[in-house]
N, C-alpha and C positions, 0 to 999 in steps of 0.2 A: 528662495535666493534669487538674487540679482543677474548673475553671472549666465545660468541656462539660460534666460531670459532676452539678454544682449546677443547673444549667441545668433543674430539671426543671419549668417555668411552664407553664401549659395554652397560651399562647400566643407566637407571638417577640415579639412587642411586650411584654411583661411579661418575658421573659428578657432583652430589650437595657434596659427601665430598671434591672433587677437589675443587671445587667453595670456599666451606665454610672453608679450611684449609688453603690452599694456598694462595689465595689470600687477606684472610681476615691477614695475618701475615704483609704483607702491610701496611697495616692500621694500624696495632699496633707500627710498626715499627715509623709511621707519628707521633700516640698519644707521642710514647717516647720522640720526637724532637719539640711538640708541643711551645716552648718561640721561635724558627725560628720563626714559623707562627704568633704569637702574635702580635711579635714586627717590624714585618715589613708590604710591602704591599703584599706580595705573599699569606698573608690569606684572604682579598678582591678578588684576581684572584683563588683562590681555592676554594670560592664560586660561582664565576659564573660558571666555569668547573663543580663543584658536582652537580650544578642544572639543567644545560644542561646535564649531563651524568643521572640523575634521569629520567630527560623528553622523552630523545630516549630512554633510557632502557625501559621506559613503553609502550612507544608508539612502537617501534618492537618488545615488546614478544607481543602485540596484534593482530599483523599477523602474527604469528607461529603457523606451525602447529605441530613442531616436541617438545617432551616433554624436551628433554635434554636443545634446546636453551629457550626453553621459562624460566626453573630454573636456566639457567645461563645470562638471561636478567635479572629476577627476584633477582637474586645476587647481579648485576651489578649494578639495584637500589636502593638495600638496601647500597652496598658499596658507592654508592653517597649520598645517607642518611647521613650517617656513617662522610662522609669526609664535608660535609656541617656541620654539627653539632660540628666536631673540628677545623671548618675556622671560626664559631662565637664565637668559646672561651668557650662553654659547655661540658665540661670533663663530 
């Protein structure tokens, strides 16, 4: 994944605002365009993506040892949370 990768902030407190600002602008950006996703098939395929990126997210911050990737895997599945829940149609 992208996200531990980016991650490189001298501190975790500066990687979780990176995590939690930036990327979550994303998301809101999707929430705004959400009648695309409604009305077609692209929110079927945006569920299986959000739940496979849920599932690696969990499953590699649980072999990290370093603080920054593990709160930017932990992002990573909240952010598939996030995109699973506006591919069912739950605003």
């Amino acid at each position: 994944s992208w996200l531990p990768a980016a991650m490189a902030a001298p501190t975790p407190v500066s990687a979780l605002v990176h995590s939690s600002t930036l990327v979550s602008a994303g998301v809101y950006l999707l929430i705004r365009f959400n009648i695309i996703l409604s009305t077609s098939w692209l929110g079927q395929l945006l569920l299986l993506l959000s739940g496979l990126t849920m599932f690696m997210a969990g499953l590699g911050a649980n072999f990290e040892f370093d603080l920054k990737k593990i709160i930017a895997l932990s992002t990573l599945s909240q952010l598939g949370l996030m995109m699973s829940i506006l591919s069912m149609g739950f605003l």
